[in-house]
FITORLUM-63698 format. One line per field, with one value per residue: residue number from 1; z, y, x of N, C-alpha, C in turn; residue in three letters. Coordinates in steps of 0.02 Angstrom, whole numbers. Each point is the difference from the previous one (the first is absolute). Layout:
FITORLUM-63698
resi	[NUM / ...]
nw	[Z / ...]
nv	[Y / ...]
nu	[X / ...]
caw	[Z / ...]
cav	[Y / ...]
cau	[X / ...]
cw	[Z / ...]
cv	[Y / ...]
cu	[X / ...]
resn	[ALA / ...]
This chain:
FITORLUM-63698
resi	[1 / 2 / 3 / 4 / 5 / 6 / 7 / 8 / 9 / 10 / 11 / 12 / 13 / 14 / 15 / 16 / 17 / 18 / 19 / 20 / 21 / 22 / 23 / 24 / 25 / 26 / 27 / 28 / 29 / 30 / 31 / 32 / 33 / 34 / 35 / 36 / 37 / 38 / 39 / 40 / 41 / 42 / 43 / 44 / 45 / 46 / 47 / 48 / 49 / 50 / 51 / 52 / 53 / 54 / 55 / 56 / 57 / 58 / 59 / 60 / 61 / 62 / 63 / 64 / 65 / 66 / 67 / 68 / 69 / 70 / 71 / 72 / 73 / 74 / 75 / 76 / 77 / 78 / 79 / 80 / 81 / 82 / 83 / 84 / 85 / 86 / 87 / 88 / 89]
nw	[-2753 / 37 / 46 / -62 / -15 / 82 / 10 / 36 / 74 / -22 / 31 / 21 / -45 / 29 / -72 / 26 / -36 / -4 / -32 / -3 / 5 / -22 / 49 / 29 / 8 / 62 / 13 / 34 / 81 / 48 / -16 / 62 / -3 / 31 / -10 / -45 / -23 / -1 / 29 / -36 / 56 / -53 / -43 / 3 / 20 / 44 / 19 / -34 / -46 / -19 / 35 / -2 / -44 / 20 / -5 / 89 / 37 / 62 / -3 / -4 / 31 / -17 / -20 / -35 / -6 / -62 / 0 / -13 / -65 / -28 / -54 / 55 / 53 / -26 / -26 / 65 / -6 / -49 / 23 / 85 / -44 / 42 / 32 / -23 / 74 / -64 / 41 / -49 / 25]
nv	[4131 / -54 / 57 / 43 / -43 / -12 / 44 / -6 / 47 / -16 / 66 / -20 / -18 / -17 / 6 / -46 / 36 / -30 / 5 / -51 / -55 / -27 / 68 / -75 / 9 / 8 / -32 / 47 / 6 / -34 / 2 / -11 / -42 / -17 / 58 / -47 / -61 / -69 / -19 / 20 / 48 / 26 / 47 / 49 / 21 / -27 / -5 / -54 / 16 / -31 / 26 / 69 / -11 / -42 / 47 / -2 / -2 / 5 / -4 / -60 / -56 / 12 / 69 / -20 / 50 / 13 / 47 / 56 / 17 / 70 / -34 / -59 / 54 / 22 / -67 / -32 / 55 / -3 / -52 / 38 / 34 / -31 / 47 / 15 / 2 / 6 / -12 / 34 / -56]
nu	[1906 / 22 / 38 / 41 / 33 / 26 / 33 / -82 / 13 / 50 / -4 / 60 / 74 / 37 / 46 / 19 / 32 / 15 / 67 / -13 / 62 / -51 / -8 / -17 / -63 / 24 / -38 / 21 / 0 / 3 / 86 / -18 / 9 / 55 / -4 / -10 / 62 / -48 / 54 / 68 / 5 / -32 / 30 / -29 / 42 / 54 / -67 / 42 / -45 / 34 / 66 / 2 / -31 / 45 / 11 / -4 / -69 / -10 / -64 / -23 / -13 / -62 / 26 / 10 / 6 / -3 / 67 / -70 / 13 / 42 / 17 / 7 / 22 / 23 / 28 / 24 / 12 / 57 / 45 / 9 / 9 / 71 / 30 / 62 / 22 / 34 / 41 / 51 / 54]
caw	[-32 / 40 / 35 / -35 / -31 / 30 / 9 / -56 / -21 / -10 / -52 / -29 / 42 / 12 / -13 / -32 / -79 / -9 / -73 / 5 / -25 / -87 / -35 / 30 / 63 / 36 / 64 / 61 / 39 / 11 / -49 / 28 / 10 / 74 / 48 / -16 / -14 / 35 / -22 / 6 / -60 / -51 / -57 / -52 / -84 / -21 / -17 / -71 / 9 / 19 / 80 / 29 / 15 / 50 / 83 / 2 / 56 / 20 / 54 / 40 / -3 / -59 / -51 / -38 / -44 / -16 / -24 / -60 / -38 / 14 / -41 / 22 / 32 / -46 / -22 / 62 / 13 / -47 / -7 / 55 / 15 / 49 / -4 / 8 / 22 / -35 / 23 / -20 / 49]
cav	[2 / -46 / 62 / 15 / -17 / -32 / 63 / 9 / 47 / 68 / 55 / 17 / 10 / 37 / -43 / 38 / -22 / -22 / -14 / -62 / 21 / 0 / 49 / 17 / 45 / -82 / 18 / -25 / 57 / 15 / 16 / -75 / -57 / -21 / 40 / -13 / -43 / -46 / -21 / 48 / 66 / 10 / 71 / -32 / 53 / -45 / -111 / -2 / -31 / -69 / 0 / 38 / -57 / -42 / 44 / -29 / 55 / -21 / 53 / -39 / -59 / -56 / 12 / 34 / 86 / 15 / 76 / 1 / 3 / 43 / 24 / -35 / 36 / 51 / -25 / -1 / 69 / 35 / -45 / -6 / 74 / 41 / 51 / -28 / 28 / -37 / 28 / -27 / 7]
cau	[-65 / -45 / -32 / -49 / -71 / -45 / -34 / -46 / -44 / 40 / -10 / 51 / 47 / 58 / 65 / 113 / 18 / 80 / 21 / 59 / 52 / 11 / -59 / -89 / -36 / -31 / -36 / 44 / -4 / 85 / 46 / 60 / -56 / 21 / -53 / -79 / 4 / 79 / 52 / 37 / 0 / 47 / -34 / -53 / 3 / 54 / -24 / -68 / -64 / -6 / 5 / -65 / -57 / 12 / 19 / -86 / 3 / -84 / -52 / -13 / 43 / -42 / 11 / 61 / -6 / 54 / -18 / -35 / 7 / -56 / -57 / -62 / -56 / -24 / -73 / -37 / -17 / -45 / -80 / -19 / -4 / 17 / 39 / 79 / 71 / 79 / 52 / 47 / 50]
cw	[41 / 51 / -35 / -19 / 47 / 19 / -46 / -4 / 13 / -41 / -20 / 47 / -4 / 5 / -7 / -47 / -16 / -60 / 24 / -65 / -73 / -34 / 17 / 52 / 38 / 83 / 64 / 19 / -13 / -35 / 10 / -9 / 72 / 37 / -21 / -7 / 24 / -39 / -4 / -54 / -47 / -24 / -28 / -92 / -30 / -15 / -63 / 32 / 28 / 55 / 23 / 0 / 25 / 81 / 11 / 76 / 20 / 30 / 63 / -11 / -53 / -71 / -35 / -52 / -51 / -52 / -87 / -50 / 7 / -58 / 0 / 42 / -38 / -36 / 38 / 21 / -68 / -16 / 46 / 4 / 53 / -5 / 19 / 13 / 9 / 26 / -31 / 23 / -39]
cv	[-37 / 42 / 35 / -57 / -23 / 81 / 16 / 77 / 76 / 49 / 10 / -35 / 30 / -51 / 36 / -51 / -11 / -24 / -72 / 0 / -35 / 47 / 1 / 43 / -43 / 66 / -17 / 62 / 9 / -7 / -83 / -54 / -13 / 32 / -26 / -69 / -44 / 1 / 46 / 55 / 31 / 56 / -49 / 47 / -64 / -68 / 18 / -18 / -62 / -14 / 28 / -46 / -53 / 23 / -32 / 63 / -30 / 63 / -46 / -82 / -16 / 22 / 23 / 25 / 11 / 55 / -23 / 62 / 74 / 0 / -74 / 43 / 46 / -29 / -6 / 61 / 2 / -63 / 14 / 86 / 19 / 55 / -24 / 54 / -3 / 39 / -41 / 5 / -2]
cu	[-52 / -35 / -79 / -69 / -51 / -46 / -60 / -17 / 63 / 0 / 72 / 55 / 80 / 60 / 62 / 18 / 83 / 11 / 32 / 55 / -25 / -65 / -56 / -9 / -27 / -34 / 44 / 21 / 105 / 28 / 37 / -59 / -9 / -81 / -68 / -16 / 66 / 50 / 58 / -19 / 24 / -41 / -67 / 21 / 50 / -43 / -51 / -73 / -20 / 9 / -53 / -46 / 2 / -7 / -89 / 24 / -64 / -33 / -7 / 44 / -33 / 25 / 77 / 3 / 59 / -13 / 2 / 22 / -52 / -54 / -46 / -13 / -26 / -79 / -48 / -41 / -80 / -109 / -32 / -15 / 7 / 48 / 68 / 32 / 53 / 54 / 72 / 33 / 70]
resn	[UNK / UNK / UNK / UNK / UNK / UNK / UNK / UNK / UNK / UNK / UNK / UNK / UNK / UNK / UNK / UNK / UNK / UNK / UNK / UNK / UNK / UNK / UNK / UNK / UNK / UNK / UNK / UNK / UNK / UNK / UNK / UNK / UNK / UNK / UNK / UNK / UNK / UNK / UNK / UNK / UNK / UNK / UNK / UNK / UNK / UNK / UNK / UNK / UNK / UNK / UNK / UNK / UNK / UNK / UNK / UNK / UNK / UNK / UNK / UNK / UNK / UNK / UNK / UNK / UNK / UNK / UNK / UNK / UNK / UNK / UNK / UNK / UNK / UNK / UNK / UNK / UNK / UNK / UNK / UNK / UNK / UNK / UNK / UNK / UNK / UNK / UNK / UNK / UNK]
């Protein structure tokens, strides 16, 4: 969400959508963690929420990112009237 929100002037964007293992919809491209975030890899369908949200990933050294919850983007979308390209993985 920290991505999004620093973004002021987007007409839209483009997410992959994953089920983690206790039902949420969490934002995150790959299926392994290993490929996006430190530490050892694991399913993201197999870690509760709670793990998932611990996982951090950087853009740069100054920041650490951690995958958001689709219906905070979803909110994110809908106050900012931008357009959402939801790809479920």
């Amino acid at each position: 969400m920290q991505v999004f929100n620093q973004e002021n002037n987007i007409d839209g964007i483009e997410i992959d959508v994953r089920l983690c293992g206790t039902g949420e919809l969490v934002v995150f491209h790959d299926a392994l963690t290993g490929l996006q975030c430190d530490g050892p890899s694991k399913a993201v369908v197999d870690m509760p929420f709670d793990d998932v949200q611990r996982l951090t990933y950087s853009l740069d050294s100054t920041k650490q990112l951690h995958p958001p919850l689709l219906k905070d983007v979803l909110e994110l979308c809908r106050s900012r009237q931008c357009k959402l390209l939801l790809e479920v993985k």
